[in-house]
C-alpha positions in Angstrom: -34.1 -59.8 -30.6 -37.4 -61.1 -29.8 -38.8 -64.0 -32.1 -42.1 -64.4 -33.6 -44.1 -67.2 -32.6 -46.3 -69.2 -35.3 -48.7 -72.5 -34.0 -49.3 -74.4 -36.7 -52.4 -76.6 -36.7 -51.6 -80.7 -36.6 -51.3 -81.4 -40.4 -49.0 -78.3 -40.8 -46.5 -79.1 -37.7 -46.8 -82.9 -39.2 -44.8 -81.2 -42.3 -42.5 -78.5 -41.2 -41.0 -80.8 -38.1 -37.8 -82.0 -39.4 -38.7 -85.9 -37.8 -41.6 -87.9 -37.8 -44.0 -86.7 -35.2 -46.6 -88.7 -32.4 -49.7 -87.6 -31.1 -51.9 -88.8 -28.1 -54.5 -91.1 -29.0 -56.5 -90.3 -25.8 -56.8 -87.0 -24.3 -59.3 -86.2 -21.2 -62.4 -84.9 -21.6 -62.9 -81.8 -23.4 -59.1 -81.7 -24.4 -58.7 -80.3 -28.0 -55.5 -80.1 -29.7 -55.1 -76.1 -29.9 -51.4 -76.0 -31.6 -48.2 -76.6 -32.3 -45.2 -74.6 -32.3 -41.4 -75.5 -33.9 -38.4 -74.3 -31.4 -35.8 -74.4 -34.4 -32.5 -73.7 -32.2 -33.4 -77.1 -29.8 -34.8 -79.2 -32.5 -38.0 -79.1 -30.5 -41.9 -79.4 -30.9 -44.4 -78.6 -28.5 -48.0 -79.5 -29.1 -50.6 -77.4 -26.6 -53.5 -79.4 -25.6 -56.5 -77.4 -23.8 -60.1 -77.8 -22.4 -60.6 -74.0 -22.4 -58.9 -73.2 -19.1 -55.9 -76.0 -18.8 -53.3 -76.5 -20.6 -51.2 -79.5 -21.3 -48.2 -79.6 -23.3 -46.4 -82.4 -24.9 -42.5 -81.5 -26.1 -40.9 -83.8 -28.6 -37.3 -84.2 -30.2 -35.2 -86.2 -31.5 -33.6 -88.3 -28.6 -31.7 -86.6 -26.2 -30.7 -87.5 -22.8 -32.2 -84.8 -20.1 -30.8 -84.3 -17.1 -34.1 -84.0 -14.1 -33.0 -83.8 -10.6 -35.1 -84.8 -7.6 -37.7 -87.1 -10.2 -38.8 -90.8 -9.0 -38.5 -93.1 -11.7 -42.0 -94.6 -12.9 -42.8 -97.9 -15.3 -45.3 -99.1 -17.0 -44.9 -102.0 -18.8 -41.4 -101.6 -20.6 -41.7 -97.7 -20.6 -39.5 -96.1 -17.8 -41.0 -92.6 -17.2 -39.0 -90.2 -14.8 -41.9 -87.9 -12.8 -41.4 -84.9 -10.9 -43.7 -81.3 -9.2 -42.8 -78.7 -10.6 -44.4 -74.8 -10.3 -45.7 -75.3 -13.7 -47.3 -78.6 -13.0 -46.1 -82.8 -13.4 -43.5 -83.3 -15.5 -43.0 -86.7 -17.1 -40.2 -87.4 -19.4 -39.3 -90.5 -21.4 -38.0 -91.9 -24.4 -39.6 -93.8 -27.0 -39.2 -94.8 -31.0 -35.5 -92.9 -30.7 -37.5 -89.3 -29.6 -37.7 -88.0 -26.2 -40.8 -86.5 -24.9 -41.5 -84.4 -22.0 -45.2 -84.0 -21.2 -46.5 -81.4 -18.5 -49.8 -80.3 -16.8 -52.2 -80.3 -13.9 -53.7 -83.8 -14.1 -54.4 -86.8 -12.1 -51.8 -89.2 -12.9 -54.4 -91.7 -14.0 -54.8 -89.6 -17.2 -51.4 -88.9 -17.8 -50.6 -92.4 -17.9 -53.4 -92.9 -20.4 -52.2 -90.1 -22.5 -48.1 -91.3 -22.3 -49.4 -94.9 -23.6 -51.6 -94.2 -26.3 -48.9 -91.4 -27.6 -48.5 -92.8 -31.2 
């Protein structure tokens, strides 16, 4: 059975998520905030950032534990961020506030590490 998908805009995902959500303060240049989406069965939002021709997407949940193989550990402060290639871009996953976040793209990793610390 094939399921509809619905992106809300940021006020709207704010009040159907069933946990207080955070957004980046800082996005790169010419990054909008294009939508959000609920994945109900995983407890799961993901928020789709875009210039008009990247994308980056930010995943939150309640915390879980993720299991990444082959990732290097990275930290910052006293945040511990696991980093690793993948085909669909850097992956960085870490938790925060008692939510786990998982944050992917095609960026230099100076501006991810700007986005993951101003994430609010």
């Amino acid at each position: 059975m094939e399921q509809d998908l619905f992106y809300y805009s940021g006020e709207e995902i704010k009040k159907r998520a069933n946990f207080p959500l955070s957004f980046p303060a800082y996005l790169p240049p010419g990054y909008i905030f294009q939508g959000g989406e609920i994945i109900e069965r995983e407890r799961t939002v993901k928020l789709i950032y875009t210039d008009g021709l990247e994308v980056i997407i930010l995943f939150q949940r309640p915390y879980t534990d993720i299991l990444m193989r082959k990732n290097q550990w990275i930290k910052w402060g006293n945040l511990r961020v696991r980093f690793k290639e993948s085909p669909h871009g850097k992956v960085f996953t870490w938790n925060k506030d008692k939510k786990t976040f998982v944050l992917i793209g095609e960026l230099p990793l100076e501006e991810f590490v700007k986005i993951i610390q101003s994430i609010k």
